[in-house]
LUMLUMDREN-2810 file (N, C-alpha, C; in Angstrom, 1 decimal):
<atoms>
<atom><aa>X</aa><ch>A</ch><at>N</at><xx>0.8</xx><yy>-1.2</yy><zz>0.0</zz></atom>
<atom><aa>X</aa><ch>A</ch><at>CA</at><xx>0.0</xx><yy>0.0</yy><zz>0.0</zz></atom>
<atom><aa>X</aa><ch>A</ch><at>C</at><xx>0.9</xx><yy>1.2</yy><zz>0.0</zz></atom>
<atom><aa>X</aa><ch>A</ch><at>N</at><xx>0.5</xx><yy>2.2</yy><zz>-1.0</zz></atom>
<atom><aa>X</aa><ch>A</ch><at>CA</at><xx>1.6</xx><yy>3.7</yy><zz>-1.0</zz></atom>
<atom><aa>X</aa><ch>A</ch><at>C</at><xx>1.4</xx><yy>4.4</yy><zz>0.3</zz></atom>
<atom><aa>X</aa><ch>A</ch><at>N</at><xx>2.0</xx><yy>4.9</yy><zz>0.7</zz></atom>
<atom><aa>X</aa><ch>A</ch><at>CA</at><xx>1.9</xx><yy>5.7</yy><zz>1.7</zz></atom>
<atom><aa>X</aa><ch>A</ch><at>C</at><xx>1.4</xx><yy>7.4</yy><zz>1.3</zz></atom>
<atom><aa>X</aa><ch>A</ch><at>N</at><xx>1.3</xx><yy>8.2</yy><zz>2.6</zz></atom>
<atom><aa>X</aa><ch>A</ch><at>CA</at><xx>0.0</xx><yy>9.2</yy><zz>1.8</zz></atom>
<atom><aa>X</aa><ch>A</ch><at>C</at><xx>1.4</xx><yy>10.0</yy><zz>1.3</zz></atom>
<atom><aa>X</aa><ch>A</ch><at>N</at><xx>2.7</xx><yy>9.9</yy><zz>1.2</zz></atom>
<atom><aa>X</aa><ch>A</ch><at>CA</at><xx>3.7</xx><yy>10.9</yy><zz>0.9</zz></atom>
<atom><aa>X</aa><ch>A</ch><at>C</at><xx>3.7</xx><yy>10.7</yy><zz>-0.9</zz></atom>
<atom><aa>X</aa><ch>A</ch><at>N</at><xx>4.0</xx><yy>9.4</yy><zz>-1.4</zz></atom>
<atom><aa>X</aa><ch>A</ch><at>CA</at><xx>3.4</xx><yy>9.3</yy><zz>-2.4</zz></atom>
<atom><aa>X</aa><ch>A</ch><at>C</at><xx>2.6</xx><yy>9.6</yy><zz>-2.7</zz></atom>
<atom><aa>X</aa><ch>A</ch><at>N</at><xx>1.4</xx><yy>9.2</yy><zz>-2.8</zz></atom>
<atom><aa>X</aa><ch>A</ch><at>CA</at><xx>-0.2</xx><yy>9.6</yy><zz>-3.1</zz></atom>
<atom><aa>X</aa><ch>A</ch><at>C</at><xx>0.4</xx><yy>11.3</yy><zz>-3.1</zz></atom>
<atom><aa>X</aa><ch>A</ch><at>N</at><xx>0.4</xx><yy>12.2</yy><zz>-2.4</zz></atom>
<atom><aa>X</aa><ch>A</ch><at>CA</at><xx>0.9</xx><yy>13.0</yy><zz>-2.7</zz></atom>
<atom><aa>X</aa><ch>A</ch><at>C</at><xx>2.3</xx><yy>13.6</yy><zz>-3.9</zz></atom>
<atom><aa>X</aa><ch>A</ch><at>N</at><xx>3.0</xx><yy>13.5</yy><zz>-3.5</zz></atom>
<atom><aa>X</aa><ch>A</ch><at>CA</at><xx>3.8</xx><yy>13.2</yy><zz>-4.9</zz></atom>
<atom><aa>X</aa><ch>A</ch><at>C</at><xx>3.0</xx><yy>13.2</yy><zz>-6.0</zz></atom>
<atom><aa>X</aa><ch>A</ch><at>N</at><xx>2.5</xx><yy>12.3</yy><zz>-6.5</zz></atom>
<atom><aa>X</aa><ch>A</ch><at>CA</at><xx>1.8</xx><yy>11.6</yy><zz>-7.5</zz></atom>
<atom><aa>X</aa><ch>A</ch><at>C</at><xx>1.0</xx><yy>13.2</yy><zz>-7.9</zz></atom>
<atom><aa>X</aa><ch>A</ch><at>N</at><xx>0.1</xx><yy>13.4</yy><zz>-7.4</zz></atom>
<atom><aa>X</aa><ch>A</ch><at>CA</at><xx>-0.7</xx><yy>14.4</yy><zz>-7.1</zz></atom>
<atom><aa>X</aa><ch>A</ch><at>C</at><xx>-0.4</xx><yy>16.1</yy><zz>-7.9</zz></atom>
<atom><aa>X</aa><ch>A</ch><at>N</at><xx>0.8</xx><yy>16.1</yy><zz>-6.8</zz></atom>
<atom><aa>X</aa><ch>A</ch><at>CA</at><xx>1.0</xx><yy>17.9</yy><zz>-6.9</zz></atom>
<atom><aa>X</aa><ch>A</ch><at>C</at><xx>1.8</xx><yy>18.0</yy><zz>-8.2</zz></atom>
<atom><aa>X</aa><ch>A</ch><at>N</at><xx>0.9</xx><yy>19.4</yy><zz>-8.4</zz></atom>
<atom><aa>X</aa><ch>A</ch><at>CA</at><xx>1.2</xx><yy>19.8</yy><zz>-9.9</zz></atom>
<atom><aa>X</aa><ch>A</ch><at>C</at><xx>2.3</xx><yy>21.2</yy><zz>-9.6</zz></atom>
<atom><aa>X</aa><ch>A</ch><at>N</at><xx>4.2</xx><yy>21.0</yy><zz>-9.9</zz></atom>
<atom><aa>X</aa><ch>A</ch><at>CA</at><xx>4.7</xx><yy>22.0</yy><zz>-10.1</zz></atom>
<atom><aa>X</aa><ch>A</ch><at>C</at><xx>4.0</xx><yy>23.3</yy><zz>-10.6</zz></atom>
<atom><aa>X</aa><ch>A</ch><at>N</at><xx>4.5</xx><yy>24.1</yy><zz>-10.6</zz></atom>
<atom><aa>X</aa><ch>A</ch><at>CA</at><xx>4.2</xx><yy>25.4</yy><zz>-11.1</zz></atom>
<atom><aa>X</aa><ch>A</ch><at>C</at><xx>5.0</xx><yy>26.0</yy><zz>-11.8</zz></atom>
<atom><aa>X</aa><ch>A</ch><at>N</at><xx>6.4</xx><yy>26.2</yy><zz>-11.7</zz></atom>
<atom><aa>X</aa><ch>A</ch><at>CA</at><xx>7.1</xx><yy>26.3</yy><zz>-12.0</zz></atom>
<atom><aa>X</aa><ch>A</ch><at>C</at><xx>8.1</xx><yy>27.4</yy><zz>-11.2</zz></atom>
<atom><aa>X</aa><ch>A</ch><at>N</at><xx>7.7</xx><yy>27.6</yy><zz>-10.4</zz></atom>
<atom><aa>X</aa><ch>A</ch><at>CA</at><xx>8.4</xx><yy>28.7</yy><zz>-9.0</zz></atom>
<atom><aa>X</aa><ch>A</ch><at>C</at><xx>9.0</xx><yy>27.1</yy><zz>-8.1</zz></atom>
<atom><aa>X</aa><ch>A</ch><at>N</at><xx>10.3</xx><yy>27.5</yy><zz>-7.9</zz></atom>
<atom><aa>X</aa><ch>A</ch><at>CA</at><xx>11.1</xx><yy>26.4</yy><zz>-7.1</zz></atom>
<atom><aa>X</aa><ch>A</ch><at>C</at><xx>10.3</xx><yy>26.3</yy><zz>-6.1</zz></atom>
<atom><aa>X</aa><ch>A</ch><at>N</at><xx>10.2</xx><yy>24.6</yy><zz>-5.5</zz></atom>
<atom><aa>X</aa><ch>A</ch><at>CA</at><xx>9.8</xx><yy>24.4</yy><zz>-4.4</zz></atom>
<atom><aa>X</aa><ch>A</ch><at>C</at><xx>8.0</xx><yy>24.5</yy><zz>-4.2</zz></atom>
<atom><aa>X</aa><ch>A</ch><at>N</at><xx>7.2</xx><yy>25.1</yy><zz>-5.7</zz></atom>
<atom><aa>X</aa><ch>A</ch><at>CA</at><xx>5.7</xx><yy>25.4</yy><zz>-5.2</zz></atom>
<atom><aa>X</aa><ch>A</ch><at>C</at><xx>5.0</xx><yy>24.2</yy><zz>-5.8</zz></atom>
<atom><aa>X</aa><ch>A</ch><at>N</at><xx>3.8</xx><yy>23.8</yy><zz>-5.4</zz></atom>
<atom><aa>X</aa><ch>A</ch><at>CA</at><xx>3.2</xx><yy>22.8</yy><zz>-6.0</zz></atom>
<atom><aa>X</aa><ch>A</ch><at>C</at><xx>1.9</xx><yy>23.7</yy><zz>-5.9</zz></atom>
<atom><aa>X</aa><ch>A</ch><at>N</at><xx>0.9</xx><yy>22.8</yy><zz>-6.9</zz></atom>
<atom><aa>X</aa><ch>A</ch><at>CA</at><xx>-0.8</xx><yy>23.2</yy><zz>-6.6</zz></atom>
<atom><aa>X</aa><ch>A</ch><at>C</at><xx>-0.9</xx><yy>21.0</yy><zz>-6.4</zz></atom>
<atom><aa>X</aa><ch>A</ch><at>N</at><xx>-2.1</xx><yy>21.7</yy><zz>-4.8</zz></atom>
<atom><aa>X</aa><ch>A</ch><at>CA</at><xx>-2.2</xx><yy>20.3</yy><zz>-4.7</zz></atom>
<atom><aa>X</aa><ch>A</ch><at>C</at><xx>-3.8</xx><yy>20.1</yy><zz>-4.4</zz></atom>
<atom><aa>X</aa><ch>A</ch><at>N</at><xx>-4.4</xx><yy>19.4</yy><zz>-4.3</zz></atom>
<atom><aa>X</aa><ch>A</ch><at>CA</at><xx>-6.1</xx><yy>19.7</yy><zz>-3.8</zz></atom>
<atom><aa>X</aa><ch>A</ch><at>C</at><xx>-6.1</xx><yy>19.6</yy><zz>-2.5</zz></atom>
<atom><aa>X</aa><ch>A</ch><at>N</at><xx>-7.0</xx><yy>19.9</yy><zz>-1.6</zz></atom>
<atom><aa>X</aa><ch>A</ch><at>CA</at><xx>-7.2</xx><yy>20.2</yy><zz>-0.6</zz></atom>
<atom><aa>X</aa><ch>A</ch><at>C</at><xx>-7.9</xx><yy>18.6</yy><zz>0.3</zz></atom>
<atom><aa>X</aa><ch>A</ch><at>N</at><xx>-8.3</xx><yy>17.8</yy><zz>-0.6</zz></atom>
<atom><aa>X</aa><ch>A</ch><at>CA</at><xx>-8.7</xx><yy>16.4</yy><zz>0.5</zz></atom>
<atom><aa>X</aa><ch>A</ch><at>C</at><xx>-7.3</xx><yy>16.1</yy><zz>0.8</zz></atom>
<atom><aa>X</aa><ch>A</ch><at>N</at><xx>-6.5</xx><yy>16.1</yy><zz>-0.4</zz></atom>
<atom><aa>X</aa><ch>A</ch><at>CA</at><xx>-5.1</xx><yy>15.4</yy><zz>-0.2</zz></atom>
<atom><aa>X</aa><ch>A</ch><at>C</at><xx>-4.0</xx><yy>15.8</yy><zz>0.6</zz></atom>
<atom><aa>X</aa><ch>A</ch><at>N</at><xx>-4.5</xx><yy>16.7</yy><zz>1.3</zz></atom>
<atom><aa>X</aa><ch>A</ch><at>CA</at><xx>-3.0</xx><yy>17.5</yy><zz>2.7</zz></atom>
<atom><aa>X</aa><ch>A</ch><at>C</at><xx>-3.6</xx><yy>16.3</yy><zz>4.3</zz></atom>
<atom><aa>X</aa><ch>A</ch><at>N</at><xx>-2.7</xx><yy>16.3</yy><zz>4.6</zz></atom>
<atom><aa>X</aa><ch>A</ch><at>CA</at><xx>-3.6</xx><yy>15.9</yy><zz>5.6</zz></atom>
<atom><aa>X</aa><ch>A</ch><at>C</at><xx>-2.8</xx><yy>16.5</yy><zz>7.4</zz></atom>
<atom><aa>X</aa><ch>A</ch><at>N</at><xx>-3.7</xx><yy>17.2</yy><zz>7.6</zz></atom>
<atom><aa>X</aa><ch>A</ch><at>CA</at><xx>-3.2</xx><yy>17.8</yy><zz>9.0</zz></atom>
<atom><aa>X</aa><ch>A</ch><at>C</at><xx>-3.2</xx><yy>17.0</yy><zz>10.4</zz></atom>
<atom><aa>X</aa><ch>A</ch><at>N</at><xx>-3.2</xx><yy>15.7</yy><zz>10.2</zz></atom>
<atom><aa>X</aa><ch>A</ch><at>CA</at><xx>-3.1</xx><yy>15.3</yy><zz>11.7</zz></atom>
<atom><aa>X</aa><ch>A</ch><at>C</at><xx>-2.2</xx><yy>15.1</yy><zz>12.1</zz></atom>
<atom><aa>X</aa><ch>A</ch><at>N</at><xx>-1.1</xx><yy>15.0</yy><zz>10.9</zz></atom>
<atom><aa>X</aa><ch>A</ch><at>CA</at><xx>0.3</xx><yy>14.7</yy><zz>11.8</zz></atom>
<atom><aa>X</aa><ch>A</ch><at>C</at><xx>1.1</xx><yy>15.9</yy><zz>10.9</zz></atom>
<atom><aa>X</aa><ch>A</ch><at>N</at><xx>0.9</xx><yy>16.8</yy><zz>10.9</zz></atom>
<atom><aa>X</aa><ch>A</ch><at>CA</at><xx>1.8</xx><yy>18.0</yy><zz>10.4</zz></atom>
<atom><aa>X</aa><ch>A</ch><at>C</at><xx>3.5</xx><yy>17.8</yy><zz>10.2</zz></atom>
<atom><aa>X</aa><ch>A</ch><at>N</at><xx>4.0</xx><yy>18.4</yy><zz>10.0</zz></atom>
<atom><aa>X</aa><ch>A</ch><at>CA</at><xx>3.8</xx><yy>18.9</yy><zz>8.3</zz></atom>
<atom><aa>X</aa><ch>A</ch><at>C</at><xx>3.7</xx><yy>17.7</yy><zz>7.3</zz></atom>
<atom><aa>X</aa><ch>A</ch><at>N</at><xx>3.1</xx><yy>17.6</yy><zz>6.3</zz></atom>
<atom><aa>X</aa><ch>A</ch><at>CA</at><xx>2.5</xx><yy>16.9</yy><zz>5.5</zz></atom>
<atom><aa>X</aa><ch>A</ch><at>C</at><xx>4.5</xx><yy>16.9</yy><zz>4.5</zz></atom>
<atom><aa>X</aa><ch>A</ch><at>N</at><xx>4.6</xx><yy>15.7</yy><zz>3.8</zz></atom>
<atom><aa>X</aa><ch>A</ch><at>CA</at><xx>5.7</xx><yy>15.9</yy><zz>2.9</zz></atom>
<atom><aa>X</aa><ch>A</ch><at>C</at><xx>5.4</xx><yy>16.1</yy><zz>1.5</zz></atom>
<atom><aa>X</aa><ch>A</ch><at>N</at><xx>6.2</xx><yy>16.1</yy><zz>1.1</zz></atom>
<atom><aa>X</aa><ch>A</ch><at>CA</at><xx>6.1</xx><yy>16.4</yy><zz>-0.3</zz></atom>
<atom><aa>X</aa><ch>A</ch><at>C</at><xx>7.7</xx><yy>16.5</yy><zz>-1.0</zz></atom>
<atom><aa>X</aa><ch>A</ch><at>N</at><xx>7.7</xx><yy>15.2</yy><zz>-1.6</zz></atom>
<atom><aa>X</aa><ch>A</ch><at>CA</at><xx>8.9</xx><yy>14.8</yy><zz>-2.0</zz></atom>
<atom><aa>X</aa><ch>A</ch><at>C</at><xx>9.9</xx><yy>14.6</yy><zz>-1.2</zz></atom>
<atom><aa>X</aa><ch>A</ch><at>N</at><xx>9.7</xx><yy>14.2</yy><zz>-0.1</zz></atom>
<atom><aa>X</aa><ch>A</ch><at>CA</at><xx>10.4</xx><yy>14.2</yy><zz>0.9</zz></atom>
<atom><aa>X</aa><ch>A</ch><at>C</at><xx>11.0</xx><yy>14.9</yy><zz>1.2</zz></atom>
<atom><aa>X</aa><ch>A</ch><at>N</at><xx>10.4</xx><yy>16.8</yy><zz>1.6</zz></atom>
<atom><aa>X</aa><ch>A</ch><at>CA</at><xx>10.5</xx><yy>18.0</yy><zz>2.6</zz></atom>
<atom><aa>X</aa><ch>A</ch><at>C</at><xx>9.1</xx><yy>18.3</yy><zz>3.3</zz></atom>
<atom><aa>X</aa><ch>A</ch><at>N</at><xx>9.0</xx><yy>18.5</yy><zz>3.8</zz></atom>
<atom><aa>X</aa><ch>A</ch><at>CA</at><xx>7.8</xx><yy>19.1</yy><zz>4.8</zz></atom>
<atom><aa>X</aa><ch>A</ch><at>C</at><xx>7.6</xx><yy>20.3</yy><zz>4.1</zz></atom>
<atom><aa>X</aa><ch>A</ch><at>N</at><xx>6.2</xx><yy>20.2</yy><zz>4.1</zz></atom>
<atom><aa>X</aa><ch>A</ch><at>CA</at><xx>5.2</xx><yy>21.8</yy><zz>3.6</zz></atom>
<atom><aa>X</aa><ch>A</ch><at>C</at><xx>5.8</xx><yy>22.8</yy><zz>4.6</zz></atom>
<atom><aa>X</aa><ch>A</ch><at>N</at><xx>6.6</xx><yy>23.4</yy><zz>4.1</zz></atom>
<atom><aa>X</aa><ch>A</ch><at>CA</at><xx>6.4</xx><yy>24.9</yy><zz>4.9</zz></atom>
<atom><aa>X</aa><ch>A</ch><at>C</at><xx>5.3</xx><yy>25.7</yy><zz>5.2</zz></atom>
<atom><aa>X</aa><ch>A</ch><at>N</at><xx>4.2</xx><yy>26.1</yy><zz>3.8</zz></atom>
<atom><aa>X</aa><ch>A</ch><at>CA</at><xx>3.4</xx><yy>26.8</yy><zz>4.2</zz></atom>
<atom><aa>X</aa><ch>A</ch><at>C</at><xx>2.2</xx><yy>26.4</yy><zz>3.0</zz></atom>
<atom><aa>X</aa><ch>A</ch><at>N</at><xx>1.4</xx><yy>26.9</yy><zz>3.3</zz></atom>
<atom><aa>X</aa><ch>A</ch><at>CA</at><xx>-0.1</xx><yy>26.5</yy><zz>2.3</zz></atom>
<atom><aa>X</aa><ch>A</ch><at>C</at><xx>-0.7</xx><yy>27.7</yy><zz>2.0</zz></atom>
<atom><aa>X</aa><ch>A</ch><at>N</at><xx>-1.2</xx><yy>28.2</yy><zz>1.0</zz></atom>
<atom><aa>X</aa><ch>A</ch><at>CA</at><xx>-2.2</xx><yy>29.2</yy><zz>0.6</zz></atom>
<atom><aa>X</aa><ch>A</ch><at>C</at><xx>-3.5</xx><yy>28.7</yy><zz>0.0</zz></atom>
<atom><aa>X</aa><ch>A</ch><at>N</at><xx>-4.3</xx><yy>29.2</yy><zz>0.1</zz></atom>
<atom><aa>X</aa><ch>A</ch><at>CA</at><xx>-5.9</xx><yy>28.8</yy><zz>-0.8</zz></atom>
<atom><aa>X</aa><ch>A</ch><at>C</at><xx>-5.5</xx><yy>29.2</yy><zz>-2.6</zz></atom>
<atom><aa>X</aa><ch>A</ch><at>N</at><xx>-6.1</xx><yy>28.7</yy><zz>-2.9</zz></atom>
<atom><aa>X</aa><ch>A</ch><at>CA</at><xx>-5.5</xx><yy>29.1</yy><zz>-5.0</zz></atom>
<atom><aa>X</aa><ch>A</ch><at>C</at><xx>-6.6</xx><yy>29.8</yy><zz>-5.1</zz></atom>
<atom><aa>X</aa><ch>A</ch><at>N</at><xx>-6.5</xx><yy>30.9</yy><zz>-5.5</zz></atom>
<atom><aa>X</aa><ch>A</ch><at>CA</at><xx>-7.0</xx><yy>32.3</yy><zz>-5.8</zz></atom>
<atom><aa>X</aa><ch>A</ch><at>C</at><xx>-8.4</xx><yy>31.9</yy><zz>-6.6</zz></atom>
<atom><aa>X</aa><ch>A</ch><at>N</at><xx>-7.8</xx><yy>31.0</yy><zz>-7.4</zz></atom>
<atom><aa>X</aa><ch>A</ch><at>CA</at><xx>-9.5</xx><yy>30.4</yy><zz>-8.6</zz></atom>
<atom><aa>X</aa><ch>A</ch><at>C</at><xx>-10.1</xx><yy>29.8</yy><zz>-8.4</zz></atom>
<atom><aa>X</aa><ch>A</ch><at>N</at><xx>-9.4</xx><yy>28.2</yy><zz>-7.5</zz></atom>
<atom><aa>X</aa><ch>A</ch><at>CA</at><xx>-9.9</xx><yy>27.4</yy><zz>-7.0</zz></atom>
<atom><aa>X</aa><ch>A</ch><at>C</at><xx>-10.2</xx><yy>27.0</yy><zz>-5.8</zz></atom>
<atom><aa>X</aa><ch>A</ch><at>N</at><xx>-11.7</xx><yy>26.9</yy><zz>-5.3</zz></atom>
<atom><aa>X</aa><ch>A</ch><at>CA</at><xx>-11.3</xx><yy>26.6</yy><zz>-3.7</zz></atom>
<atom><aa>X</aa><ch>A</ch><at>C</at><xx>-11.5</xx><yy>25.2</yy><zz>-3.1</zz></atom>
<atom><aa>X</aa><ch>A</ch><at>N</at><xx>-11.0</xx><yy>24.2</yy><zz>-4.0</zz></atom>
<atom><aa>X</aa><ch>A</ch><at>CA</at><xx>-11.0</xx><yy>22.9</yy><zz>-3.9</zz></atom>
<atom><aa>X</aa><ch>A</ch><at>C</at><xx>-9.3</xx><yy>22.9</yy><zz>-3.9</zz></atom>
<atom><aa>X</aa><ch>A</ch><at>N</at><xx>-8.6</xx><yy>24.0</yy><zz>-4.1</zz></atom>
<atom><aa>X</aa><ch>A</ch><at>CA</at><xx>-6.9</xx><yy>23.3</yy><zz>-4.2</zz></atom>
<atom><aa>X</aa><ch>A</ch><at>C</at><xx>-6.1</xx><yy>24.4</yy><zz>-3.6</zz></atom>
<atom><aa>X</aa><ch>A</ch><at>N</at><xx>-4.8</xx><yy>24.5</yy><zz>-3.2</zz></atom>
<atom><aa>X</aa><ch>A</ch><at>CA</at><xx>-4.2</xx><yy>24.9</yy><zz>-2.4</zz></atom>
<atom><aa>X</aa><ch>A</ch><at>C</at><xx>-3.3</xx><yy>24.8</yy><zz>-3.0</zz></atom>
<atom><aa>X</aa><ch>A</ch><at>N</at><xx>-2.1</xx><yy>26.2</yy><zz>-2.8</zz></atom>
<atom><aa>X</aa><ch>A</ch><at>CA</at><xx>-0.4</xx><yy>26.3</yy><zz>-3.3</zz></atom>
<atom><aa>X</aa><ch>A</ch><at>C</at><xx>0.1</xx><yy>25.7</yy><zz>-2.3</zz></atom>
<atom><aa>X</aa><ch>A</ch><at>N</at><xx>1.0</xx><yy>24.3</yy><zz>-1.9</zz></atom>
<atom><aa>X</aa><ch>A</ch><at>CA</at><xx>2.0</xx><yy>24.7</yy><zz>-0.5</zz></atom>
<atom><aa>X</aa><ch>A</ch><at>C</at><xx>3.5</xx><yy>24.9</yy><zz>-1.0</zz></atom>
<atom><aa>X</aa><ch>A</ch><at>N</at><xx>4.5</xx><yy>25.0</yy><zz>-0.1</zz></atom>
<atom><aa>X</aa><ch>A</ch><at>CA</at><xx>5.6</xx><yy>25.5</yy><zz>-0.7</zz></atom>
<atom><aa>X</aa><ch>A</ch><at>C</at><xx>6.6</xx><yy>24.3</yy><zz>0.4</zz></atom>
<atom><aa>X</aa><ch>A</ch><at>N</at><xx>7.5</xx><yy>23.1</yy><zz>-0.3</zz></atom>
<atom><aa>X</aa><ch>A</ch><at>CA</at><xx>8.5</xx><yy>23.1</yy><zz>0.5</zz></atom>
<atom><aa>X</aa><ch>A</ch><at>C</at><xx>9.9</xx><yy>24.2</yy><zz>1.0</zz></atom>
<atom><aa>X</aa><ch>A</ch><at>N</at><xx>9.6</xx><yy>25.0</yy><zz>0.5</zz></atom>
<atom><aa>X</aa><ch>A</ch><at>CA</at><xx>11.0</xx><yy>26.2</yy><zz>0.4</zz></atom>
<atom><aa>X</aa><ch>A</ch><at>C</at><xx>10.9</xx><yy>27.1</yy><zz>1.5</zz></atom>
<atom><aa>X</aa><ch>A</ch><at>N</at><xx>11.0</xx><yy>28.2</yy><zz>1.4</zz></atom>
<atom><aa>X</aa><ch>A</ch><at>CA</at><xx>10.6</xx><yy>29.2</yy><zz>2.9</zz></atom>
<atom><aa>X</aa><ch>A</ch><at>C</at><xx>9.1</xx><yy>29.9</yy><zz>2.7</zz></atom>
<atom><aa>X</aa><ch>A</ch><at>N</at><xx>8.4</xx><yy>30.1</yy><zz>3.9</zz></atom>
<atom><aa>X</aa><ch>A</ch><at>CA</at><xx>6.9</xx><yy>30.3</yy><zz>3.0</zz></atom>
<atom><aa>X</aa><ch>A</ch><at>C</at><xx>6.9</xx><yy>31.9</yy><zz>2.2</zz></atom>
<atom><aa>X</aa><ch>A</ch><at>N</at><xx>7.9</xx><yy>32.3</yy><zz>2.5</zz></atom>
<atom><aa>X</aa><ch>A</ch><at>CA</at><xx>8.1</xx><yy>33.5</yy><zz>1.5</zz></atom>
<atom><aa>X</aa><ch>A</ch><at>C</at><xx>7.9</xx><yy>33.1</yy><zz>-0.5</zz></atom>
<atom><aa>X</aa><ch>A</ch><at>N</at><xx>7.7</xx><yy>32.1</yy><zz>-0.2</zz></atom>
<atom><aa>X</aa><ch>A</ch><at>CA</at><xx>7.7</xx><yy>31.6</yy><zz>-1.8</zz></atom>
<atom><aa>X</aa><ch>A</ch><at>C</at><xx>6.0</xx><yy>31.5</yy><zz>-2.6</zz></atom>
<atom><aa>X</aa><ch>A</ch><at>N</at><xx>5.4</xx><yy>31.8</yy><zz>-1.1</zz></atom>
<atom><aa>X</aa><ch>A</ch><at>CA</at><xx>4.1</xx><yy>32.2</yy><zz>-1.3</zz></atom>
<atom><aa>X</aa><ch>A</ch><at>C</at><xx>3.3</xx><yy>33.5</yy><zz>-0.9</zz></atom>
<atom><aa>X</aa><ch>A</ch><at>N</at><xx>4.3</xx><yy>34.5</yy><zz>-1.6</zz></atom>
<atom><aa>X</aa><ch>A</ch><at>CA</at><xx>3.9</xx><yy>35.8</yy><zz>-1.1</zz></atom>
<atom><aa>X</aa><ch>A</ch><at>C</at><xx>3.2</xx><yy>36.5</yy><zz>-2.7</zz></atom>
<atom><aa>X</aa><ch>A</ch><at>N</at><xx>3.7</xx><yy>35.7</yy><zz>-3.5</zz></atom>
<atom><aa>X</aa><ch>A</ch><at>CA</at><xx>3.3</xx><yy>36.3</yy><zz>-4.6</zz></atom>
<atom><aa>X</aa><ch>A</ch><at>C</at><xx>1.3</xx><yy>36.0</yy><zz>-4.8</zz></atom>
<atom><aa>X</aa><ch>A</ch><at>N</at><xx>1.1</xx><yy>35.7</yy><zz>-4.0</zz></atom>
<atom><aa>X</aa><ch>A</ch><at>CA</at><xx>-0.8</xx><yy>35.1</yy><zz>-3.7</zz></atom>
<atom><aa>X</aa><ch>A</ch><at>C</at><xx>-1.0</xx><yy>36.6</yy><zz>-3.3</zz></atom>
<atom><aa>X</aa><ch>A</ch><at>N</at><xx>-2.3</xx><yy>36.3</yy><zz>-3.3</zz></atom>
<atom><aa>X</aa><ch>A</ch><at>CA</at><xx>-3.4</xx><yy>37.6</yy><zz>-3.2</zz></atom>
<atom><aa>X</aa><ch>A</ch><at>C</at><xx>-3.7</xx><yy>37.1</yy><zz>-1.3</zz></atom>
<atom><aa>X</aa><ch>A</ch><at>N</at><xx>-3.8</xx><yy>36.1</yy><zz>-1.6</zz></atom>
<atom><aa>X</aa><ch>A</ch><at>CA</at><xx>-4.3</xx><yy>36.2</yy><zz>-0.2</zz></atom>
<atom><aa>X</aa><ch>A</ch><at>C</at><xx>-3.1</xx><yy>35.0</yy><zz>0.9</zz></atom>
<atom><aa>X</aa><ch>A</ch><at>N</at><xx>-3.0</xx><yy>36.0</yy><zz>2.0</zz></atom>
<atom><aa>X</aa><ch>A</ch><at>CA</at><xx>-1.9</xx><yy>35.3</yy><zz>3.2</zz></atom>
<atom><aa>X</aa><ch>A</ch><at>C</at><xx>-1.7</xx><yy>33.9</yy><zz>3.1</zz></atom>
<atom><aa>X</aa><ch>A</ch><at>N</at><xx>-0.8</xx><yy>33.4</yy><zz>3.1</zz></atom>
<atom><aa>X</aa><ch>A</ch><at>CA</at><xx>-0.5</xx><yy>32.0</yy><zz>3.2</zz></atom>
<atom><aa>X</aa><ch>A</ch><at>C</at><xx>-0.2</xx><yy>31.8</yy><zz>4.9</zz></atom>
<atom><aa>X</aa><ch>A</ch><at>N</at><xx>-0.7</xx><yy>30.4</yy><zz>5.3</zz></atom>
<atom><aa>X</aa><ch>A</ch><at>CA</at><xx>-0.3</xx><yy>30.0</yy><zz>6.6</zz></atom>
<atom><aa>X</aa><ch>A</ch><at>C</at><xx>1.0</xx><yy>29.3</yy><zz>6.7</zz></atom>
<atom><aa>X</aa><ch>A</ch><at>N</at><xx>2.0</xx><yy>29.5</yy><zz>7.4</zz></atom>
<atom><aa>X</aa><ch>A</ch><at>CA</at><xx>3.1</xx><yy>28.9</yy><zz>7.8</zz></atom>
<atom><aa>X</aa><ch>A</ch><at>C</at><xx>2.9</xx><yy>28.1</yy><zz>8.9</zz></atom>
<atom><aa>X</aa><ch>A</ch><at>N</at><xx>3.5</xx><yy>27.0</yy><zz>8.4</zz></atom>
<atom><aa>X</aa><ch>A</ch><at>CA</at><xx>3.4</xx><yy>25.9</yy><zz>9.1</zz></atom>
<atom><aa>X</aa><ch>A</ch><at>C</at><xx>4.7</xx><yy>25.4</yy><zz>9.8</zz></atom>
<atom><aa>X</aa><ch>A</ch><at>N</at><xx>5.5</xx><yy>26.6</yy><zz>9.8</zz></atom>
<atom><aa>X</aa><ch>A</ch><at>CA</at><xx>6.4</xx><yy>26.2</yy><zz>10.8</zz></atom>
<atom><aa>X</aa><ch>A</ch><at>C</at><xx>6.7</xx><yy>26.9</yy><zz>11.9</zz></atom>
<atom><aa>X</aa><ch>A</ch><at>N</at><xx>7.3</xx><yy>25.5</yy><zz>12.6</zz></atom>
<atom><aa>X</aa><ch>A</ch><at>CA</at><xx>7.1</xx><yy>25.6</yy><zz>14.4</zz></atom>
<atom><aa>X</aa><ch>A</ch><at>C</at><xx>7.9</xx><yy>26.8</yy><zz>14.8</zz></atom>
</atoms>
């Protein structure tokens, strides 16, 4: 059985800014924080401006999600 880091993987769609993905929002999963992604932990998450089924996260510093309209959450400790 894949584990949800794969399933993830699989999933998130580059963007083309180092480090950003668009991923949907069933597929993050918050109970055991930070969620990976390629094997780094989500730094931070934003809502996707068009869609409100998917989300930007960023493994990089969450400054890599400043260029959004609206605040990204940082997820680190």
């Amino acid at each position: 059985m894949p584990c949800a880091e794969q399933n993830l993987d699989a999933i998130a769609v580059p963007t083309g800014v180092n480090g950003v993905y668009v991923v949907p929002l069933p597929a993050l999963d918050f109970e055991n924080p930070p969620p990976l992604l390629r094997g780094r932990p989500i730094t931070a998450i934003a809502p996707h401006p068009q869609h409100d089924d998917r989300y930007y996260v960023t493994t990089e510093h969450p400054d890599a999600l400043a260029f959004l309209p609206d605040p990204y959450i940082d997820l680190l400790p």
